[in-house]
N, C-alpha and C positions, 0 to 999 in steps of 0.2 A: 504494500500500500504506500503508494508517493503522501507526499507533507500535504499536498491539497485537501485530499482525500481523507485525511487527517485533521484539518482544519475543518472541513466541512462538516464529519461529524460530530464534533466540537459544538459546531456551531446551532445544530440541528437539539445535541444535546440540554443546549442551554436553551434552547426555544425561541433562539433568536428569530424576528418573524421577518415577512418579506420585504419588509421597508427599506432591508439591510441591504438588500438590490439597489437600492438607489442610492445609495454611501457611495460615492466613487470620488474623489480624488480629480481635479480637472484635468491633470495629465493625462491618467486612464479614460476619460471620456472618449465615447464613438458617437460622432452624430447621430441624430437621430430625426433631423427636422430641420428649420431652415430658419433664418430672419426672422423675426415676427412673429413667427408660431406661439398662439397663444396657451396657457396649461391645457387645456379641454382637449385642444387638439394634439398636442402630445402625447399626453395619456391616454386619449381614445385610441392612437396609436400603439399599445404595449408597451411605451415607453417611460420617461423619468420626467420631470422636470425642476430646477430647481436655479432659483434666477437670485438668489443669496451671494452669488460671487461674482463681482465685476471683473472686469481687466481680460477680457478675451475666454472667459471660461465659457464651453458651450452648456446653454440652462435647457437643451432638450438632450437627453439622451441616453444610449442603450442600456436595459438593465445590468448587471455587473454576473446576475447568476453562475452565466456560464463564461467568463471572459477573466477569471483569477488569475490564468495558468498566461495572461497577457499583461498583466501590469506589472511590468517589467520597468522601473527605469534604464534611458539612456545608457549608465556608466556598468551596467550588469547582462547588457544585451549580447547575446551569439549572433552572429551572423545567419540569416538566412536568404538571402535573397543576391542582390547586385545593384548597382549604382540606377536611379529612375524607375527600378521594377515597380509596375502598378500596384494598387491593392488584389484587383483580382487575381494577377497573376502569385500574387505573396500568401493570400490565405488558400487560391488552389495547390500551393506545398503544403499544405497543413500547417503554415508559420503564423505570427502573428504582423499585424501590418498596423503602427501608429506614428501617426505623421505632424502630432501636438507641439515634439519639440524640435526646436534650431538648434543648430551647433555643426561645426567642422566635423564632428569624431561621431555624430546621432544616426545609428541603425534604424532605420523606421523600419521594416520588415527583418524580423529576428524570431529564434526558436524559443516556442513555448518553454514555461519554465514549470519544475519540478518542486518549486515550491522554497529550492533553498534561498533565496533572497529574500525570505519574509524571517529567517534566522540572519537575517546580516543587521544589527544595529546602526548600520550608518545608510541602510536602505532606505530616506522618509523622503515620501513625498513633500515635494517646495512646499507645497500650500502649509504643512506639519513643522518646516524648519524652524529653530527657534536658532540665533543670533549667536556665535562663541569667537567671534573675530574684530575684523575692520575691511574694510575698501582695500585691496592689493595685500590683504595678507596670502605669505605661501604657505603652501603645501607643509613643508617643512613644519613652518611657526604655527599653523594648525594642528596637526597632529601631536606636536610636543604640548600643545594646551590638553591631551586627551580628547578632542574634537572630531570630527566628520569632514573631511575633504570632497568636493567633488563641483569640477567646472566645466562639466559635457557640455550642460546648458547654459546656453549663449542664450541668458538673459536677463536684464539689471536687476529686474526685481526680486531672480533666484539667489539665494545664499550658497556661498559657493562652502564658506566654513559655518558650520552647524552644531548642535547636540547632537548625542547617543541616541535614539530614538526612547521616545518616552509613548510606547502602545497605546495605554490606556486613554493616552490626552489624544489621538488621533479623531476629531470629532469636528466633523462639518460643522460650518454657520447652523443651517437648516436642523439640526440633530442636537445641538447645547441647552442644555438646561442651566439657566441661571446661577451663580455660586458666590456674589459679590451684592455689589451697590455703587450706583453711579461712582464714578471718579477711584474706585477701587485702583489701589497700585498693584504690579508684580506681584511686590515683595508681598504684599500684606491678604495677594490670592492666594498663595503658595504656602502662608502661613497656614489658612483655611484651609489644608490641606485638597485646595481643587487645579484646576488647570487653569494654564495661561497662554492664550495664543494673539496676539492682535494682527497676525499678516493681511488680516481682509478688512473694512472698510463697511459703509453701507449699512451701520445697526447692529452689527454684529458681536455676539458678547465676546467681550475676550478673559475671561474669568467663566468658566462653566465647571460643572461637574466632568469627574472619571468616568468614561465606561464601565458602566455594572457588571461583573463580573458574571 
């Protein structure tokens, strides 16, 4: 039994329900709809919607059920395809095909994963990074902090030096439950023993509850 497959019944176990289809990460997003599409019509669709995150994130799209063994960051991808290969031609290898990030060095069609980058700590999604550097820190002065290195993505508002992944705070705008009060600092969520994220904008708490176990 691969780590997926393991997770899944994990997840199944705890009762987690189908909403958890819609948790996705705006990297992992796959269209699902167009401009303008409004909820009604996305979800009439089978699909997701979720318009909580500004700056390019797509708010219609594909459930996550069957698409784990693809959220692969950039800096962890195999190769599977070649240089312009379309999507159709990239999922008719049985690969995975996501074309969300820029970069010199970014596989958009690469081989499904076995689950082991959900065991890699320094595996988070941007939208999850929290802050362990400055502007042109290296490689180097990152990792000597105990930090998360990673500059696939070419793009200013990803953090290139990060945290350890912290699981439990991995919680969309859309999915937080309150853990604070207006003007709450960091320090003084953190005391409360809840989470802190402010990467997104638009309402968004940044002081919420842990994922319930």
């Amino acid at each position: 039994m691969n780590i997926w497959a393991i997770l899944l019944a994990v997840v199944v176990s705890l009762g987690i329900g189908l909403a958890e289809d819609c948790h996705v990460a705006p990297i992992f997003r796959k269209d699902c709809g167009w401009i303008g599409i409004t909820p009604e019509k996305c979800e009439s669709q089978g699909c997701c919607y979720d318009s909580s995150i500004t700056g390019g994130a797509k708010w219609c799209f594909k459930k996550a059920k069957s698409d784990h063994e693809c959220e692969v960051l950039p800096k962890y991808r195999k190769e599977c395809g070649y240089f312009n290969i379309t999507k159709d031609i990239c999922e008719g290898r049985e690969c995975c095909f996501n074309s969300n990030a820029r970069g010199e060095n970014v596989k958009w069609c690469f081989q499904k994963s076995d689950g082991e980058e959900v065991l890699n700590e320094c595996h988070v999604a941007p939208i999850y990074r929290e802050e362990c550097g400055w502007i042109g820190i290296s490689e180097t002065e990152c990792v000597n902090k105990s930090c998360c290195y990673d500059s696939t993505i070419q793009d200013p508002d990803v953090k290139w030096c990060f945290k350890t992944a912290i699981r439990e705070c991995e919680v969309l705008p859309n999915y937080r439950t309150e853990c604070g009060w207006e003007g709450i600092t960091k320090e003084a969520c953190e005391t409360e023993g809840c989470c802190w994220n402010s990467n997104t904008s638009g309402g968004a708490k940044w002081c919420f509850k842990k994922k319930s176990a």
